[in-house]
RONUVO-939733 format. One record per residue (C-alpha): y, x, z. Coordinates in steps of 0.5 Angstrom, whole numbers, plus 2048, in hexadecimal, padded with zeros to 3 digits. Each point is the difference from the previous one (the first is absolute). Layout:
BEGIN
YXZ
...
This chain:
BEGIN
8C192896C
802807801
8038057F9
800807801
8028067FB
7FA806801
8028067FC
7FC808800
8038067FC
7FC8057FD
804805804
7FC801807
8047FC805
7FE7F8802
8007F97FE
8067FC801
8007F8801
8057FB801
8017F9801
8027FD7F8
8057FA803
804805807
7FF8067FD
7FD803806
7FC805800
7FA800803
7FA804802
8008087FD
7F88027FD
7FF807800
7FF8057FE
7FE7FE7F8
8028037F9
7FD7FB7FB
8008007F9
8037FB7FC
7FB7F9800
7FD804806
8027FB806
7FD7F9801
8007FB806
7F87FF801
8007F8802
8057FF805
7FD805805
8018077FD
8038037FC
7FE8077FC
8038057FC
7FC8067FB
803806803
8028067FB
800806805
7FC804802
7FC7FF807
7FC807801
7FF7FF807
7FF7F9801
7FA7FE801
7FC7F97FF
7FB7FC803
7FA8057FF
805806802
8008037FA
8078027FD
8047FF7F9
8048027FB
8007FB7FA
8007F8801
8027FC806
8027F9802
8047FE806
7FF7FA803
8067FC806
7FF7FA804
8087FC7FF
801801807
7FF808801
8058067FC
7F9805801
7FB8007FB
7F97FC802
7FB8027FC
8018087FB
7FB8007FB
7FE8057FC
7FD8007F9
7FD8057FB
8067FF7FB
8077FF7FF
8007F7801
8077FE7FC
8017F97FF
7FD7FC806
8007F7800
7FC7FB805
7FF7F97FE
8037FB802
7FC7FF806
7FF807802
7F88007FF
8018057FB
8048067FE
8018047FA
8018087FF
8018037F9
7FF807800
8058057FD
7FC8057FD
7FC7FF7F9
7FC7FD7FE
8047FA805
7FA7FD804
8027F9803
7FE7FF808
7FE7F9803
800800808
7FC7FB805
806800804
7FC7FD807
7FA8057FF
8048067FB
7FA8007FC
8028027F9
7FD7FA7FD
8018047F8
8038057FD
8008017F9
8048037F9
8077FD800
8038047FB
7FF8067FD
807803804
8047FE806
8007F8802
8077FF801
8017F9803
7FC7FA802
8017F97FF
7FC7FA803
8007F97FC
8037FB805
7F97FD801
7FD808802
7FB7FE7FB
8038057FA
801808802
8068037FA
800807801
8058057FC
7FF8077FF
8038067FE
7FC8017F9
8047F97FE
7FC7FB801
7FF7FA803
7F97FD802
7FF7F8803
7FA801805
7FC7F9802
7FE801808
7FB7FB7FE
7FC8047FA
801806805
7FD7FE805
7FB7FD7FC
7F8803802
7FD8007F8
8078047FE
800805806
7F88017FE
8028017F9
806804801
808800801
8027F97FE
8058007FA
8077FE801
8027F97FD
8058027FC
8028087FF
8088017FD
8018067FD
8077FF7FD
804805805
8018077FD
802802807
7FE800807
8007F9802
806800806
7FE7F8803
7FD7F87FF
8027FA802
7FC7FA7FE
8027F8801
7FD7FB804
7FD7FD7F9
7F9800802
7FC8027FA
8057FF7FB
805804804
8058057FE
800808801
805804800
8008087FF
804805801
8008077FD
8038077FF
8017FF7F8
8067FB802
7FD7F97FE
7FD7FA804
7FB7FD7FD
7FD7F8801
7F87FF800
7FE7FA800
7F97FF804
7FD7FA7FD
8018037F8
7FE807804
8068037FB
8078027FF
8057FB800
807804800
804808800
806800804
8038087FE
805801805
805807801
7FC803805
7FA801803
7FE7F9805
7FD803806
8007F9804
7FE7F87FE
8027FA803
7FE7F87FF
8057FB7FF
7FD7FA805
8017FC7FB
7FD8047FA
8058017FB
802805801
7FE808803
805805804
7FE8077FD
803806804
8028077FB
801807801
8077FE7FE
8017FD806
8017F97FE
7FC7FA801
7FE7FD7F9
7FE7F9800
7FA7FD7FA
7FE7FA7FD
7F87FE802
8007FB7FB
8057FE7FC
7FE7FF7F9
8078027FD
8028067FC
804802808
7F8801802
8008077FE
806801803
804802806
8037FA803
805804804
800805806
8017FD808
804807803
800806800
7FF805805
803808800
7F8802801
7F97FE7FC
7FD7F9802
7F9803802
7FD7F9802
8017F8801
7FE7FA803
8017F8800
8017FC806
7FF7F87FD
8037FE807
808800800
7FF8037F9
802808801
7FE8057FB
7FF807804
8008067FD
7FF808802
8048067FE
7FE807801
807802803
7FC7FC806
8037F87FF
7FE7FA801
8047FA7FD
7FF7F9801
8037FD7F9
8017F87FE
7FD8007F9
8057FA7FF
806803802
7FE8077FE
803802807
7FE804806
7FE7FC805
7FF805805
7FE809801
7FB804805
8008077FF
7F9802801
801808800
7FE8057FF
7FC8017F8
8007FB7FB
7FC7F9801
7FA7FF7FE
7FE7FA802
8027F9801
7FD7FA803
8027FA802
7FC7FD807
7FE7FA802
7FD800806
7FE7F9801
7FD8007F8
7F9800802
7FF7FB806
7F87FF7FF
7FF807802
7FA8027FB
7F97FF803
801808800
805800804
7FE7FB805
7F8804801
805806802
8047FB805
7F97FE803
7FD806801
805803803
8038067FB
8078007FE
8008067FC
7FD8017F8
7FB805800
8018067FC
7FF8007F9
7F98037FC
8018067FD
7FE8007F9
7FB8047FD
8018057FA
7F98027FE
7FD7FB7FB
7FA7FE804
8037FE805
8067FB7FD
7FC7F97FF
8047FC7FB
7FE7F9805
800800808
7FF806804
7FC7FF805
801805805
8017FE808
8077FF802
804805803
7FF802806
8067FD804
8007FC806
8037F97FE
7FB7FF7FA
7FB7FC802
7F88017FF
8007FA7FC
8058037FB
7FB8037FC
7FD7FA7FE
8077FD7FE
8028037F9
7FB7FD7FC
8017F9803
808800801
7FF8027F8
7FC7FA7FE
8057FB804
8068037FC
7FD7FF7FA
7FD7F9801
8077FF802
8038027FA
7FC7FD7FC
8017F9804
808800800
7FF8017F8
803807800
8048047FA
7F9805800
7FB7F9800
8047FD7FA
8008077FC
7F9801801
7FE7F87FF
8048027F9
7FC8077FF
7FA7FC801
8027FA7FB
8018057FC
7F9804800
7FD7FA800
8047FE7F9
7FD8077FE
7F97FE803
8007FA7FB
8028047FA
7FC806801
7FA7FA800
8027FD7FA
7FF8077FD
7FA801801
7FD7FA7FF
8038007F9
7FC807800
7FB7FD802
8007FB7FB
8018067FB
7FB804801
7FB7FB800
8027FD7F9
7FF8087FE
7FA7FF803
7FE7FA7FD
8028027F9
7FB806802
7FA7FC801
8007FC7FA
8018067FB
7FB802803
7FB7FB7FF
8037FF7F9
């Protein structure tokens, strides 16, 4: 198995990867200024990164230019740009499931409008209220059956892909989160969530200097964790006891997820501490490596047990925005979606669908317009959204996903409900036909 490092800056420059066991480096991507959380590989085909700067003169498949939002896509084996897509807003945060069928964008105005791509066709399956500010980080369940998404308001929401694509939902509206935190007091910096299914553990960071434990299955606050700087980066302990938390201060803090001591709500200890702010982290489970960024531009492979720098690679220019760990042979069945690509011929992504701005043209379910006008995409194309949405979600409800055991809860709960609402009015009933009873009878007396 191949396991490279893939680092962006926010300053414009390139995405810079090397091999995690030689440390060699690999292919340079550019060009690309992506913000934090804005780089994610898309299956193990492409990868993709929202882009912060400004593109005027750049044009995209109907040849118009823009000067807000745009993703770039690029195949692993060529440094160019594949694909430039232009979006009427500013997209942030940016996620693909594991497979790469589907691809999220938050956007970075307000209120924070979330985005859900069809990655084979670029149809913009749904669009919908996310926050009322920025959507700052976006998180898959390890099932790609949840959706966590964090903004700058503070808040944290869990979304079930399963209710969001659901026809009576979209008829009726957004569909509301499962869970929606509010503890935060300022702008939420990142998420990380175990392997738990749906009693999974989250973690979030944030601005106000604290950490905070959620819980999905109790869908509340488990702990707070307040630490001497604000934490701009996350990352999980394979083995879920603890987590790595990466501050301002330039330290590498670590925290308990569930520790039921007094230490839960302490800070365990601290890895390093590098001349410049930790500005992202990620885990590699094989070989245990924690990585993280700085925004002096480095990137340090650490050995949590030793807590020691394993190896260094300087990736410029700028501080790190992002870091992913890639393994290029995770995905060996290459999704159905991947493989229609293959058979058809088209080796690119299409360009992603603008969304629209005016009320009328924003439906809360699947938009139904025709697909880009890209050579690659076949015809049959169109026809491909709402079956491949209807595949995923047996399929999710098939494999007994976090999102399929949440809402079988939520329905046992609103059947519960249902019961006692009847047992309600059947003793009103009774009641009011004891009244009427008592009526009759002093009448005719």
């Amino acid at each position: 198995m191949e396991i490279s490092i893939v680092a962006s800056s926010s300053i414009e420059g390139e995405i810079g990867s090397w091999d995690l066991k030689t440390g060699k480096a690999l292919l340079k991507f550019k060009p690309c200024a992506s913000p934090a959380h804005g780089l994610t590989a898309v299956g193990d085909k492409f990868l993709a990164a929202s882009q912060l700067r400004k593109d005027r003169n750049a044009s995209d498949s109907s040849g118009s230019g823009s000067n807000s939002g745009s993703i770039f896509f690029w195949s692993w084996n060529k440094p160019q740009v594949e694909v430039r897509s232009f979006l009427l807003e500013p997209i942030l945060a940016l996620a693909a499931n594991s497979e790469g069928t589907y691809i999220v964008g938050g956007s970075g105005g307000k209120p924070g409008y979330i985005y859900l791509w069809e990655v084979a066709t670029g149809k913009l399956l749904k669009k919908w209220h996310g926050h009322y500010r920025s959507v700052t980080c976006l998180v898959f369940s390890g099932d790609d059956s949840l959706l966590v998404s964090g903004s700058e308001d503070g808040s944290i929401k869990v979304w079930s892909l399963i209710r969001l694509f659901d026809d009576l939902q979209s008829q009726q509206g957004n569909a509301p989160p499962e869970h929606y935190f509010t503890e935060h007091t300022m702008s939420v910096t990142d998420i990380v969530m175990d392997y738990g299914g749906c009693n999974a553990l989250i973690v979030s960071a944030s601005e106000d200097r604290t950490c905070k434990v959620w819980s999905l299955a109790k869908g509340k606050l488990l702990r707070s964790i307040v630490f001497p700087s604000a934490i701009n980066a996350l990352a999980l302990d394979p083995c879920g006891s603890v987590f790595y938390a990466g501050g301002r201060d330039s330290k590498i803090y670590i925290g308990a997820m569930n520790a039921t001591s007094d230490h839960c709500t302490k800070v365990l200890g601290s890895i390093s501490e590098e001349s410049k702010a930790i500005t992202c982290l990620a885990y590699c489970a094989e070989g245990n490596h924690l990585i993280s960024g700085s925004e002096d531009g480095k990137i340090c492979v650490w050995d949590p047990k030793t807590r020691h720098p394993v190896r260094t690679f300087d990736h410029g220019k700028g501080p790190v925005s992002n870091i992913q760990v890639v393994r290029k042979t995770i995905v060996t069945n290459l999704n159905k979606t991947l493989s229609s690509w293959k058979r058809n011929g088209a080796s690119l992504p299409p360009f992603l669908e603008k969304s629209k701005k005016s009320d009328e043209d924003i439906m809360d379910g699947i938009v139904t317009v025709e697909p880009p006008p890209f050579s690659d995409v076949p015809v049959y194309a169109r026809y491909l959204s709402a079956n491949l949405i209807n595949e995923q979600v047996r399929e999710l409800q098939q494999q007994g996903s976090a999102a399929t055991e949440i809402e079988m809860e939520r329905l046992k709960l609103e059947y519960k409900k249902s019961l006692q609402m009847n047992d309600q009015w059947e003793k009103n009933y009774e009641n009011l036909l004891k009244v009427v009873m008592e009526e009759q009878n002093g009448a005719s007396n």
